[in-house]
Structure formats: structure tokens, C-alpha cells
LOVEX-716707 format. One record per residue: residue in three letters; z, x, y of N, C-alpha, C in turn. Coordinates in steps of 0.05 Angstrom, whole numbers, plus 5000, padded with zeros to 4 digits. Each point is the difference from the previous one (the first is absolute). Example, Ala and Ser with C-alpha at 12.3 -4.5 7.8 and 13.67 -1.06 7.14 Angstrom:
! residues 2
Ala515652644886500049825024500050185024
Ser498649935021500150165024501449855022
***
This chain:
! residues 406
Unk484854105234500950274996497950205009
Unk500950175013498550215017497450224975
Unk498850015005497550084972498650275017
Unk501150274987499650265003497550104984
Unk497550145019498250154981501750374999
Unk498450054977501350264992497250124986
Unk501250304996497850194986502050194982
Unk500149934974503050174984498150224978
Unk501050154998499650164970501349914983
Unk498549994973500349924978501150304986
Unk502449874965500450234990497450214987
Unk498349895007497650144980498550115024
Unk500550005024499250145033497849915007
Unk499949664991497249975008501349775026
Unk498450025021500049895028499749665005
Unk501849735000498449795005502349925016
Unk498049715025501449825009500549804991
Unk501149945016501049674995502549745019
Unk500149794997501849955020502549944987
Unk503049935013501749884984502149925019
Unk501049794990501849825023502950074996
Unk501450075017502150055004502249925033
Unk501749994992501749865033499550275026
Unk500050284984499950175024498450234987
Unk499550235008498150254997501850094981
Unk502750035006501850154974500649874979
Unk499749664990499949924980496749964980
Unk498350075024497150084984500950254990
Unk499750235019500350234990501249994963
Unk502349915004502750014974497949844983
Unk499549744997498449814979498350254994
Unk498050235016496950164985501250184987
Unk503350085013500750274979501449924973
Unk501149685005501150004964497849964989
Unk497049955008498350024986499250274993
Unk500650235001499250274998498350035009
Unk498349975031498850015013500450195026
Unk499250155015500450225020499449845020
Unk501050025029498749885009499350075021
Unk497450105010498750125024500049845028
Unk499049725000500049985019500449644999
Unk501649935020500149755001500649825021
Unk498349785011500249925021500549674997
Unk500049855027499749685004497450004988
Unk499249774987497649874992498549875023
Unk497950135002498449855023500249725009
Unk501549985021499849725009503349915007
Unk501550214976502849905002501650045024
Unk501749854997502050065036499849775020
Unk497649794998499049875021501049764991
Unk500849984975500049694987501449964980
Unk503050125017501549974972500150154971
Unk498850194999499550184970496949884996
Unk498449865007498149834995496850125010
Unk499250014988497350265014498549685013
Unk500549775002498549925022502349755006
Unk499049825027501249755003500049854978
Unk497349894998499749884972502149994981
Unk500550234986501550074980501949945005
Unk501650095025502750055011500549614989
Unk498549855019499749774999500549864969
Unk498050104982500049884980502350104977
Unk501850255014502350034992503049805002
Unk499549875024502149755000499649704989
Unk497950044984498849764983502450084980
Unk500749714982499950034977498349854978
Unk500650044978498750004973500249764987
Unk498449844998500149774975500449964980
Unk501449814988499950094962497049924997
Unk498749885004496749894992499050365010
Unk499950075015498850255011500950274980
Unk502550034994501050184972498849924978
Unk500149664990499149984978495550075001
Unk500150015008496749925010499250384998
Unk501950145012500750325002500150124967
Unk502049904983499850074977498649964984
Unk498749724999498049924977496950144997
Unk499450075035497450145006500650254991
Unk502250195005501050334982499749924976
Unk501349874980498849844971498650044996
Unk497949775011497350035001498450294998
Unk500050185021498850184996501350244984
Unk502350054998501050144983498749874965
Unk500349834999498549914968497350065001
Unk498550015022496850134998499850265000
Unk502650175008499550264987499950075021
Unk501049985027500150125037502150214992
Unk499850185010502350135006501949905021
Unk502950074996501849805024498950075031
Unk499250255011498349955026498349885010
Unk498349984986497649894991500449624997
Unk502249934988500249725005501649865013
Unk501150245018502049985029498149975022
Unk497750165006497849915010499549725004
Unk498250034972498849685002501449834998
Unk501950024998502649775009500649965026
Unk500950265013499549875026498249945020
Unk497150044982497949955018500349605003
Unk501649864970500349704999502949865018
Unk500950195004503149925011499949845025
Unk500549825000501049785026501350135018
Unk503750014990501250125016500050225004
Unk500450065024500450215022501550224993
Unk502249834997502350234997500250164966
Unk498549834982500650124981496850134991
Unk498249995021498050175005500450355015
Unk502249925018500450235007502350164982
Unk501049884977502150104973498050154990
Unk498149824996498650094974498250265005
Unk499650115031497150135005503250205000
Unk502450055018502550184995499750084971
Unk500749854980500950064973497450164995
Unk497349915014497650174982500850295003
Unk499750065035500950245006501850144984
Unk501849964991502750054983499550084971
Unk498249754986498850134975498850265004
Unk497850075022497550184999502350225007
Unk502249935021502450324993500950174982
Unk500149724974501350094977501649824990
Unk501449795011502149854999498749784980
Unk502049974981499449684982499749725008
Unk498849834992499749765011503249865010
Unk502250124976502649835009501350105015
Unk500050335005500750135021497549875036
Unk497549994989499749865031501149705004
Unk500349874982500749775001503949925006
Unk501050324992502249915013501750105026
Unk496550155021500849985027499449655012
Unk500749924985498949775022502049784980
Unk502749964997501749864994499149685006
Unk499249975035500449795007497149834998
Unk499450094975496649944992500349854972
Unk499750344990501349894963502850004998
Unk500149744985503049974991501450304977
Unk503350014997499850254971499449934980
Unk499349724987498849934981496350134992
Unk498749925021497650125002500050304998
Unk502350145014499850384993501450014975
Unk501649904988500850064981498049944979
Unk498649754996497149994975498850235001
Unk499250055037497650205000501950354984
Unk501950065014500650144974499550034975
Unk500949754991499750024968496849935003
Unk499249934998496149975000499650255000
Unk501150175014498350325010501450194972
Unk501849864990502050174984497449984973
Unk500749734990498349874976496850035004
Unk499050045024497249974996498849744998
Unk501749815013498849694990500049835026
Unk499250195021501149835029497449825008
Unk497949984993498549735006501549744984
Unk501549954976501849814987501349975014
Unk501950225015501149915011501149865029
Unk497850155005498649885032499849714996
Unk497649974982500649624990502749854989
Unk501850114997502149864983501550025036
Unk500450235010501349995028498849745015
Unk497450005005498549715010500749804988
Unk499849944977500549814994502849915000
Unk502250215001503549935001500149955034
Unk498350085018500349925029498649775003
Unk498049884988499749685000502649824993
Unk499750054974502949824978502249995033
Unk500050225007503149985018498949925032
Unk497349955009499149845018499949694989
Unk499450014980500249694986503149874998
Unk502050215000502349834993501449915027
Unk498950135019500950035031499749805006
Unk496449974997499549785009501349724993
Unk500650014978501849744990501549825007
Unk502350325004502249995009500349895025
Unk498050115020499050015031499549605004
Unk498249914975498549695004502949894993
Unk502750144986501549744973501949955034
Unk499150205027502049905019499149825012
Unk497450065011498749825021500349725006
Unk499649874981500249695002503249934997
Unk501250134989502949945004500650025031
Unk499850195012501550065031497849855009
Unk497449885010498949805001500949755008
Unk501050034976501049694994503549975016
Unk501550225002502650105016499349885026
Unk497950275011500350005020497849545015
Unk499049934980499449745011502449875007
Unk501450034974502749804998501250055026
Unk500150265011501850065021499149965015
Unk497649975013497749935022501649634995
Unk499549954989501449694996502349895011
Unk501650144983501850045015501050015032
Unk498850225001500050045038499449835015
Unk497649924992498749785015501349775008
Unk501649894968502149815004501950015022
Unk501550214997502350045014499150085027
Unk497750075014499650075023498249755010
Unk497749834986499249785014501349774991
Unk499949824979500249814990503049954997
Unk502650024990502750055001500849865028
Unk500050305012501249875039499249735004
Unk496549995002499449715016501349834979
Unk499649984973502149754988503149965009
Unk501350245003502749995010500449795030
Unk498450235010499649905038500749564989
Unk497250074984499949635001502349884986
Unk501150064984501949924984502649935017
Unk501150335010502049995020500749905023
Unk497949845010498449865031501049664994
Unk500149934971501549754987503250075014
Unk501350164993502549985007501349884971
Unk498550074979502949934976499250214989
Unk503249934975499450154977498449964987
Unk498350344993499550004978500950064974
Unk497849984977500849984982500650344994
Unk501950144976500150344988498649995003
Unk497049964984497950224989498850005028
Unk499649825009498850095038500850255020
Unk503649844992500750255016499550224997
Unk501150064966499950274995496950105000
Unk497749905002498550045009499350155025
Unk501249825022499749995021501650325006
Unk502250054988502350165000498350195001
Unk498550144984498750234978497750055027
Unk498649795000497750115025500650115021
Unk503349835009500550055029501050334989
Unk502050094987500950244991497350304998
Unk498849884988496950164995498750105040
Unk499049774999499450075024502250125025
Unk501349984999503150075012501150424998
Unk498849984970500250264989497550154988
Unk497349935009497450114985499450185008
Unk501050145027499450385000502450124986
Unk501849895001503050104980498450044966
Unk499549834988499249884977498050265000
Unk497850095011497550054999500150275004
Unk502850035010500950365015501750094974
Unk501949864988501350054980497950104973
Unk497449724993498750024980498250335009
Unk499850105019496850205006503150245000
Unk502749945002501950264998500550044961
Unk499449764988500650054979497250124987
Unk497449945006498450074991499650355000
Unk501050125031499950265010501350124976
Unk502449914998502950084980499550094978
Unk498649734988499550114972497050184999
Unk498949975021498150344991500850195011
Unk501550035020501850215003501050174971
Unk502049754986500250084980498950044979
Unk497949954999497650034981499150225000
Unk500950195022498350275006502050234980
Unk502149904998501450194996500349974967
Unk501150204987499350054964501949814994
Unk502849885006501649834987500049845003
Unk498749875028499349755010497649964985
Unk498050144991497349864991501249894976
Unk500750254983500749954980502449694994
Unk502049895016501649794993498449835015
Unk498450015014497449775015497749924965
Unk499350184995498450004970500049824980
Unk503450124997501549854980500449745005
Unk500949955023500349785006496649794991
Unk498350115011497749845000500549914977
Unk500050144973499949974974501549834987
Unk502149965015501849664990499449795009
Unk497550045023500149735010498249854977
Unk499849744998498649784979497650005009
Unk498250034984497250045002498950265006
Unk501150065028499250165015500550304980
Unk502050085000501050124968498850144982
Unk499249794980498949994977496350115008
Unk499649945019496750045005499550295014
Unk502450005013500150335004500950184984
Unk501749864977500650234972496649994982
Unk498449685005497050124985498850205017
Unk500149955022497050245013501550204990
Unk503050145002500350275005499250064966
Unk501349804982499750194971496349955000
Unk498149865008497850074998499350195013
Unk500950185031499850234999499750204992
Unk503050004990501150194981498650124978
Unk500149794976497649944980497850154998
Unk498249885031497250125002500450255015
Unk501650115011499750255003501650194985
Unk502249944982500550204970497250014987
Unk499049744985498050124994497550105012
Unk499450025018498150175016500450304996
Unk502749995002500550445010500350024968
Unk501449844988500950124975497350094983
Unk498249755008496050064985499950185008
Unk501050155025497850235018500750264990
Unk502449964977502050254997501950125019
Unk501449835014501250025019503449994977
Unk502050165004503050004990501249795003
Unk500749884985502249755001501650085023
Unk500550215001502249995020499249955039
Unk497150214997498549985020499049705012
Unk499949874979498949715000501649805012
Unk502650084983502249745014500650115031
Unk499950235010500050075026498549985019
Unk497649954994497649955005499149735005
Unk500649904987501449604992501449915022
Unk502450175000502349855024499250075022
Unk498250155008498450075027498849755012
Unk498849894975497549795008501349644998
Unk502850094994501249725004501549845024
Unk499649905012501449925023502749895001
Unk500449934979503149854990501350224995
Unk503050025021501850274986500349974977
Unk500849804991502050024969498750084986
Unk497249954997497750014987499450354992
Unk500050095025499350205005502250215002
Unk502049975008502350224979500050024983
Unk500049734978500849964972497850234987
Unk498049975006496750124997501450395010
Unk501150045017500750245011501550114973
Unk502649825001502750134984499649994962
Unk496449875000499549974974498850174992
Unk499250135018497950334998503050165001
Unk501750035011502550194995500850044962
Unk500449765001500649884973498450144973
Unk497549985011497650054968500950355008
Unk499650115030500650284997502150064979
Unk502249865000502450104982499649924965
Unk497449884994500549974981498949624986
Unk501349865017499149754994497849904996
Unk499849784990496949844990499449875035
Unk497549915001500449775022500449735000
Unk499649994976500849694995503649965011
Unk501350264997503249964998500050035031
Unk499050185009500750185021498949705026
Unk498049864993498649785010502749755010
Unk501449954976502149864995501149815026
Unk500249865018501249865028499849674997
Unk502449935010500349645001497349875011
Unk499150205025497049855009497149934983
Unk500650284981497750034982500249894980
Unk497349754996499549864972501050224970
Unk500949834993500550104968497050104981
Unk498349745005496850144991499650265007
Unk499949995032498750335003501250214981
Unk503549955002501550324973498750024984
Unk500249734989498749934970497950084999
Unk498249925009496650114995499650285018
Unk501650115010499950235002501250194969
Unk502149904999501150184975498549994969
Unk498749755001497049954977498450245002
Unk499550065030497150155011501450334991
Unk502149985003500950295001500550044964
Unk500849844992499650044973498049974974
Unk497449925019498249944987496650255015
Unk501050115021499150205004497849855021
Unk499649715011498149945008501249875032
Unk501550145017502149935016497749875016
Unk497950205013498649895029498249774990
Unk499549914980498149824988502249715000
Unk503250094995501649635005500550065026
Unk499950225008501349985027497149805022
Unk497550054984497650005017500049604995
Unk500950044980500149574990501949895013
Unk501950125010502049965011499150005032
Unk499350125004498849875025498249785007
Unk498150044984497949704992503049694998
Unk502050054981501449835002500849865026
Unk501250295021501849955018497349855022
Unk498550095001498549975022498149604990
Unk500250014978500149684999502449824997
Unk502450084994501449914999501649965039
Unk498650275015500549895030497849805011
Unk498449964995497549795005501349704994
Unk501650004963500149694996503149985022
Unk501150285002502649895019499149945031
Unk498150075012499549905024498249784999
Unk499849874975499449755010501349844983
Unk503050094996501349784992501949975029
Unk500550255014501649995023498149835024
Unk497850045003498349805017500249694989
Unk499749964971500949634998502650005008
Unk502050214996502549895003500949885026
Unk498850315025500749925022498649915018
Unk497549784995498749855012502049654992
Unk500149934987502049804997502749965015
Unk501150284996503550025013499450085027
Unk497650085009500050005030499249735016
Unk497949874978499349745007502549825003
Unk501950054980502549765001501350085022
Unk500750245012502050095015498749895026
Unk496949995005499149965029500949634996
Unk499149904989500749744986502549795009
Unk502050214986503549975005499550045028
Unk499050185021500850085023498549745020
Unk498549954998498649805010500949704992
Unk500849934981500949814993503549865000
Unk501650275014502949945010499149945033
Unk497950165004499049865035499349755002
Unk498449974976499049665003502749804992
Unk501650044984502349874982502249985028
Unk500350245015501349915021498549945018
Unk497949975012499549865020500049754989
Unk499149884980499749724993502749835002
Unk501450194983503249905008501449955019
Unk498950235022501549945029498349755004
Unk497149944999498849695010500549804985
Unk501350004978500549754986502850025014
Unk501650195005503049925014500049835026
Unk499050135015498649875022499249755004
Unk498949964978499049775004502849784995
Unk500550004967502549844991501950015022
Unk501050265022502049985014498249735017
***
């Protein structure tokens, strides 16, 4: 975004500059006057125009970077840090980014300084830059700036962007060795049917008798495969297109979602990560003094599962009118525990503290499920390669014991 110096009068007629980012000259201008500021004179920021809004290459450059969760969390804990030694927030925006790795959220952070020294609040600089901090992160810093308690909460924000790099990762390992193990089987497969298959046929059929079913139909399946494997392979890469096609769109994600959620295994381990989500980030905003209502909205932002994340939408509608969240929470997807130990919390006045155990739960209870789903499907992939290799050997042996007896 294009970054304007200026020279304004103040209501008390005293004279200062300063810079401030805006899309054009007339939306700077407008941002200095709802500040009750005059404004004398205002130009491009030295450097701007050449590079994208970017007063150098560099920048411009380190503006198409993005942001790490290790690089955010590493961002918050150092503000913590010096905010608990008593820095003023400029002051430990500084020396924060004098530590910063990345680039791009080096060049956030030196923007946002500029922005404070204007006048502007840490959540107001923090929420020109959307595609940096999540609205979870501007919404704490709000309430931190509201309450007076924003080094807490700086740490509790860090520490809820680990918990939710930790459950990623999980989720990310509970696939790997499964499709692994898919895509071997299928490598096997292929191989069969494109080397080993034909030359047995060739030899088989070169006899001049019958063979035995399981040969044929053997024989049948390879010849058909290979016969039809850009058909097969054009169909599978049209169905793959299809369903993210439809995945893009709000009713397609959403009945794509759902669907995930019935499948066996697969299911159940994506209903743990999301309620450990959930969990750990109710109680995060709710500690930070963040509104129940703001929270569950705030919540369904950061969930990737539709169902998950409407239910989370239309549950913040709900408490607006009146409802508990335990009720308003209420859905076939969602464990019965969570109501329950939500509606404990709400009646016992200590919501973010079950909500905060409740995540500790979910997030071990996804650990012992991905490695009950790794014993499971190391065995049933082992039998399936097994069965597939062993109807090749069962018919070829059979066609050579036929052979022979004929």
C-alpha cells in the first residue's frame, strides 16, 4: 500500500509530520481529517511510485513473501517479552524487528511502526495488513489495548498459534504414510499389468489351450487396463478437477466437508482436530476478554471444515439473541462432551479454563487416534498388496499345473 508523508495541524495549532499509508492521496487526506487534523501539505513518500507503493525494490520484493506460522509465533513471544520488561509498544516493535528472519513480516512490522508514531493503535496497524495477522490476532490485540494486559496476551496469542501449528502438523503426518502406502500399492499394481501380466499371457496363449477363469479373468483385466489407461487416467484427473472445482464454491465445500466427516476413520479424526481447534481458540479470545459472540466468529474464521465453521458462525447469531453456548453449540457433528463441559464452564463461571482442558484433551486424544489409524492401515494395506499379488501367483500356477495335467 502506497505510504504518504504529510505536515497537518493539530487541534491545539501545533505543527507535526508524519507518514501514513493509504490506496491514494484522497484516502490519506480523509484517514488525517477523521483524525481532527488540518492538513497542509501532503505528498508520495520518498521513494514511492518506483516499486509498487514500496519505497525500495527490496521491500517491493519482500512484499510478495509470505509469512510463517514459526515466524508469527517467534513475532509475538519477542513483543511479550519486551512488553513484560516495561518497552513501550514502539520501542519493542523495534527491537523485534531488529530479530526477525522474515522479510515480509519485517517489512509489516517497520509499516505498523510508522503507523503507531502517526497515532494509530497497535490493532489498528495490525489490521492494514489482513494477509499477515489473522482476525484472531487483531481481535486479542484489541482487547489487550482495551484491558491493559496485552503482553498476556501476546503470549497466550503465541502460544494458541503453536497449539494450532501442532495440530496441523498431525493431521499433515496422520496422511503421509497412508497415501504412501496407496500410491506403492498402485505403483504395483501398474507394474503388474504393464510388465509381468502380458509376457505371462503371451506365454500361456502361445500353448493354444484353455485356460483356466482365474487366468483368464486375469488376463481379461490387464488386457482391458492397458486397452483403456489414458481413458482411466483422463476420467480419474477429470474427476479430481470436478471436485475442486466444486470445492471452490460455498455449497460444494460445504457437502464435500460433510461428506469427509462420514467417511470411517477418516471422519472421526477430522471431527478431533476441528473440536481441538475450536476448544483452543474459545479459550484463548474468551481469556483475552474477547465477547462470546466475537469469539465464536472469530473461531469459524480459523476453521477449515464448513460445517464446523458455520455451526461456529450461526452459534454467534444464536448467543446474540439470547442463548447459552452450550445450546446455541448444539450439531450431530459435535461431541456431546464439548455441550456438556461447555455448559459446566458457563455455569460455573470458569468457561476458558474447561474450554483450555478441553483442548489438552482433543489434541491428545488426536495423537492416540493417529496412531491407532497408522496400525490400522499398515496391515489392511499390507493384506490388500498381498491378495493382489497372490491371485497373480494362484493364477499363474494354475494355468502351469493345467498345462501340464492337459
Amino acid at each position: 500500500m502506497p505510504l504518504f508523508s504529510y505536515i497537518v495541524l493539530t487541534s491545539a495549532g501545533n505543527e507535526i509530520s508524519g507518514k501514513q499509508q493509504a490506496t491514494d492521496v484522497n484516502d490519506a487526506m480523509q484517514a488525517l481529517r477523521d483524525r481532527n487534523l488540518r492538513v497542509l501539505e501532503i505528498k508520495p513518500a520518498r521513494g514511492q511510485g518506483g516499486f509498487a507503493g514500496q519505497e525500495n525494490f527490496s521491500d517491493w520484493l519482500a512484499s510478495q513473501r509470505s509469512v510463517s506460522q514459526s515466524s508469527l509465533i517467534f513475532f509475538f513471544r519477542q513483543m511479550a517479552f519486551m512488553l513484560r520488561a516495561g518497552l513501550p509498544v514502539t520501542e519493542s516493535l523495534e527491537l523485534t524487528n531488529a530479530q526477525i528472519s522474515s522479510a515480509r513480516l519485517r517489512l509489516t512490522s517497520k509499516l505498523m511502526l510508522n503507523d503507531i508514531k502517526s497515532g494509530h493503535s497497535l490493532s489498528a496497524a495490525m489490521k492494514k495488513h489482513p494477509d499477515v495477522f489473522p482476525d484472531m490476532a487483531i481481535n486479542l490485540m484489541i482487547a489487550g489495548e482495551n484491558t491493559g494486559d496485552l503482553d498476556a496476551i501476546m503470549e497466550r496469542l503465541a502460544t494458541h498459534l503453536d497449539k494450532k501449528t501442532v495440530l496441523r502438523a498431525q493431521m499433515f503426518n496422520a496422511m503421509i504414510y497412508p497415501s504412501i502406502v496407496v500410491l506403492s500399492a498402485i505403483g504395483v499394481a501398474a507394474f503388474m499389468v504393464i510388465k509381468i501380466i502380458p509376457k505371462f499371457a503371451e506365454f500361456l496363449l502361445g500353448q493354444g489351450k484353455a485356460l483356466p477363469p482365474s487366468t483368464q479373468t486375469l488376463i481379461n483385466m490387464s488386457d482391458y487396463i492397458r486397452a483403456n489407461g489414458l481413458v482411466i487416467i483422463a476420467a480419474a484427473i477429470a474427476f479430481i478437477v470436478l471436485v475442486l472445482l466444486t470445492y471452490q464454491t460455498k455449497r460444494g465445500r460445504l457437502a464435500i466437508d460433510y461428506v469427509l466427516l462420514r467417511i470411517p476413520v477418516v471422519g472421526p479424526m477430522l471431527t478431533i482436530g476441528s473440536m481441538g481447534q475450536i476448544t483452543w481458540s474459545l479459550s484463548t479470545l474468551l481469556a483475552s476478554g474477547v465477547t462470546v459472540y466475537q469469539s465464536l466468529k472469530v473461531t469459524g474464521k480459523l476453521l477449515a471444515n464448513r460445517v464446523f465453521a458455520d455451526k461456529m458462525y450461526h452459534a454467534a447469531e444464536k448467543v446474540l439473541t439470547g442463548k447459552d453456548m452450550a445450546t446455541s453449540l448444539q450439531h450431530p457433528r459435535i461431541p456431546v462432551l464439548v455441550t456438556q463441559m461447555i455448559a459446566v464452564g458457563e455455569r460455573t463461571g470458569s468457561l476458558d479454563n474447561i474450554l483450555k482442558e478441553m483442548g489438552i484433551y482433543y489434541e491428545q486424544l488426536l495423537e492416540n487416534a493417529i496412531k491407532r489409524m497408522t496400525a490400522l492401515i499398515e496391515p489392511v494395506m499390507i493384506l490388500f498388496i498381498g491378495v493382489m499379488v497372490g491371485f497373480v501367483y494362484y493364477a499363474f500356477f494354475q494355468a502351469l499345473f493345467s498345462l501340464v495335467g492337459g
